[in-house]
C-alpha positions as CSV (number, residue, x, y, z in Angstrom):
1,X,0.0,0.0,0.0
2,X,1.3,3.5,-0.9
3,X,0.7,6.4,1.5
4,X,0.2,10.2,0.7
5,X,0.2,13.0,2.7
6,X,-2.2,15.5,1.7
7,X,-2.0,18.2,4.5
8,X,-4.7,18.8,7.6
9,X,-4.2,15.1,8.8
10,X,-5.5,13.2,5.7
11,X,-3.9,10.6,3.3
12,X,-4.3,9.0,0.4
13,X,-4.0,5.4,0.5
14,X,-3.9,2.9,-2.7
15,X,-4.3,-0.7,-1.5
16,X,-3.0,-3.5,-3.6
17,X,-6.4,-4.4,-5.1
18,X,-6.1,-0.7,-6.4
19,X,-8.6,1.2,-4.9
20,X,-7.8,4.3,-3.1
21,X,-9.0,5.4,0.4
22,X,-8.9,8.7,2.0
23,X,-7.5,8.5,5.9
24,X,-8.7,11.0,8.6
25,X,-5.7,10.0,10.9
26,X,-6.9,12.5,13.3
27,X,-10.5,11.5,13.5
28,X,-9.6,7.5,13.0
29,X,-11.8,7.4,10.1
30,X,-10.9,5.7,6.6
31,X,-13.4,5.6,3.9
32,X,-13.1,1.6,3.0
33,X,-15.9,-0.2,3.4
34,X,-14.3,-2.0,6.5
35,X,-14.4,1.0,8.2
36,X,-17.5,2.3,7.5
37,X,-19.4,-1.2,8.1
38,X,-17.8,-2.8,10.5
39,X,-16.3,0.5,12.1
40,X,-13.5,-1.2,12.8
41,X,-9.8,0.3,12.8
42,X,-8.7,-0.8,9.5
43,X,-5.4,-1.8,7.7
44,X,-5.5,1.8,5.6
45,X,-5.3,3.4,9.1
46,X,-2.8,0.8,10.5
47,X,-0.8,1.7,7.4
48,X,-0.3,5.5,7.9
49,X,0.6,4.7,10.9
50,X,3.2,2.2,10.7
51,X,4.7,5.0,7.6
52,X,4.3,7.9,10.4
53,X,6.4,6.3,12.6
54,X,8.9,4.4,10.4
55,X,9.6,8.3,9.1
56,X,8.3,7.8,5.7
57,X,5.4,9.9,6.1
58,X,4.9,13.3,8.0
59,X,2.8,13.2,10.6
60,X,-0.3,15.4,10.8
61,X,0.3,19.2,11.1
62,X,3.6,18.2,8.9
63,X,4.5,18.6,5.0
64,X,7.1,17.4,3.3
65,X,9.8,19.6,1.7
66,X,13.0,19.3,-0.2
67,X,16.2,20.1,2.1
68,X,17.6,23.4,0.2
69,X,21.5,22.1,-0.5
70,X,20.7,18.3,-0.8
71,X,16.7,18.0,-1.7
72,X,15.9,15.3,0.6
73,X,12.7,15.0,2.8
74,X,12.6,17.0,5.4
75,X,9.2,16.9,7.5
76,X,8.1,20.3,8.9
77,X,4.9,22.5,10.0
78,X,2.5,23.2,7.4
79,X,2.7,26.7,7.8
80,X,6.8,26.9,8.2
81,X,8.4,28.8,5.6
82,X,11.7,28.3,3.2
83,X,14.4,27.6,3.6
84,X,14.5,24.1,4.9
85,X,17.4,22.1,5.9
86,X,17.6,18.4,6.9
87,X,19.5,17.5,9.8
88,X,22.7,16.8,7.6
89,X,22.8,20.3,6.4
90,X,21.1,21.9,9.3
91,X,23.4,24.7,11.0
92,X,24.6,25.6,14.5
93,X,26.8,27.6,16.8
94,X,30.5,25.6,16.1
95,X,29.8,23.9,12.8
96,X,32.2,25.0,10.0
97,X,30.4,26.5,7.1
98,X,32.1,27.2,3.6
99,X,30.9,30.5,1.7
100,X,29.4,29.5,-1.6
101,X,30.3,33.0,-2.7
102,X,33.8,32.7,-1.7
103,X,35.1,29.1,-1.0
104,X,36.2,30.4,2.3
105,X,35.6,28.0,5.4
106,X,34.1,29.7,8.2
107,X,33.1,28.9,11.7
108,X,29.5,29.4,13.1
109,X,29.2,31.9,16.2
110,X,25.4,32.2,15.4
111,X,22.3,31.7,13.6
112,X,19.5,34.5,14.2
113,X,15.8,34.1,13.7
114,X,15.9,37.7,12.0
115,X,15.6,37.7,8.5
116,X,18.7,39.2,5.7
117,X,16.5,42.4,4.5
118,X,15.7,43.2,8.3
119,X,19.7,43.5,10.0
120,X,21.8,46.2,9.4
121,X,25.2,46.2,8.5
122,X,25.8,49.5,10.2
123,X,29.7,49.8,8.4
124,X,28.2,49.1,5.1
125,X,24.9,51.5,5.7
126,X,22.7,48.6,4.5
127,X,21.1,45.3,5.6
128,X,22.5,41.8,4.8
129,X,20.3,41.6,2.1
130,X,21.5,44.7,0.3
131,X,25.2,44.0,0.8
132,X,26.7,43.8,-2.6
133,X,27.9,39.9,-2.3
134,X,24.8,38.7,-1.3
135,X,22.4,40.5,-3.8
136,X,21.8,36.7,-5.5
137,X,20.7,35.1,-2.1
138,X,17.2,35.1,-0.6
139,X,15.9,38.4,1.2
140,X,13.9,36.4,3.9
141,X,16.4,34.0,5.4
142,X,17.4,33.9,8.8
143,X,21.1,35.0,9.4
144,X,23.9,33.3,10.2
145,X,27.1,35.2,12.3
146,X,30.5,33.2,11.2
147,X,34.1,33.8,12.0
148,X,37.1,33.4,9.7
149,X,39.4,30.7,11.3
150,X,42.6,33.0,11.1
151,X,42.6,34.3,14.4
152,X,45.8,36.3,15.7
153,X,46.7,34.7,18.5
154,X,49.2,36.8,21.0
155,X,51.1,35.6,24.0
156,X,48.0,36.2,26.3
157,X,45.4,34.4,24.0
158,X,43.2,35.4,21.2
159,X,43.1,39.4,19.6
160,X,39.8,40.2,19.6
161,X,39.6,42.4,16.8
162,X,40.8,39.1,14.6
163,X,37.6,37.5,15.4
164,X,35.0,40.1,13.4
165,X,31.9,38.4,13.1
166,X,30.8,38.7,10.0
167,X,26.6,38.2,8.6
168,X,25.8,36.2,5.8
169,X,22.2,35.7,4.5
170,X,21.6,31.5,5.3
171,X,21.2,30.3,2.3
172,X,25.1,31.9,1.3
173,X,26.6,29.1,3.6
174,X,26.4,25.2,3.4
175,X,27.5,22.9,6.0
176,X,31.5,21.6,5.7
C-alpha cells in the first residue's frame, strides 16, 4: 500500500487491489468499506501509521519539503516557511560553514531568527540583504554570524579584533 500525505491530517492510501481510500488519521476514520461497516480500525489506518512512525510519512500538522543544498525530505509544519534544511545540512553555533560565494571556510558563532533584509550592516549602511555579495541570495532567510578561522593569537590568548563576526544571509553558507 502507498501512503500520501495530503495536508490537515489526511492521506491517500492505494491498497494492492487498487482502490484508493482517503484516511482521517486525526479523527480514525478511513473511507473503506471495513471502516465504515464494521467500524472497525482498518489496515488503511494501521498503514499510515506504521509510515508515520517508520519516518516515511509526515505526521499530521507536517508537510514534506526538499532540504535546500541536498533535496531530501525533510518533514516540517505546514505553515513553516523556506528555507529548509535536513538534519545533515542543518546549521549551529561551532559547525564550520564554507561561503558558496567565496570558498572560504568559516566557523558558526550564530544563527539568528531575523531575517537578511531586516539587519543592518551599520559599516556598510545597509542590511544583509542589500550587501553587494549577497544581492543573489534570498531576502527572507534567517542570518547566520560566522568567524574566519585565522585568528591572531598573542602571547595572552586570542586578539579580539581578529575574530569580526561577520553576517551572511543562510542560504550563502552550506554545511562543511
Amino acid at each position: 500500500m502507498s501512503v500520501l500525505p495530503l495536508g490537515d491530517g489526511l492521506y491517500e492510501v492505494e491498497s494492492a487491489s487498487d482502490h484508493t481510500y482517503l484516511v482521517d488519521l486525526e479523527a480514525g476514520r478511513c473511507t473503506c468499506p471495513d471502516h465504515v461497516f464494521r467500524k472497525t480500525r482498518c489496515k488503511h489506518i494501521r498503514r499510515v501509521a506504521l509510515e508515520i512512525t517508520a519516518g516515511r510519512t509526515p505526521p499530521p500538522g507536517e508537510i514534506a519539503v526538499g532540504c535546500h543544498d541536498c533535496g531530501g525530505p525533510v518533514f516540517v509544519d505546514e505553515d513553516a516557511t523556506a528555507p529548509f534544511y535536513c538534519d545533515d545540512h542543518t546549521i549551529s553555533p561551532g559547525d564550520t560553514v564554507v561561503d558558496r560565494e567565496t570558498g572560504d571556510r568559516l566557523t558558526v558563532v550564530d544563527v539568528s531568527e531575523l531575517r537578511a533584509d531586516a539587519v543592518e550592516i551599520e559599516a556598510a549602511d545597509c542590511t544583509v540583504a542589500e550587501y553587494a555579495t549577497n544581492d543573489g541570495y534570498d531576502p527572507d532567510v534567517p542570518v547566520v554570524g560566522a568567524v574566519y578561522p585565522h585568528a591572531t593569537v598573542a602571547s595572552n590568548g586570542v586578539v579580539p579584533a581578529s575574530l569580526k563576526v561577520y553576517v551572511f544571509p543562510r542560504t550563502r553558507l552550506k554545511k562543511a
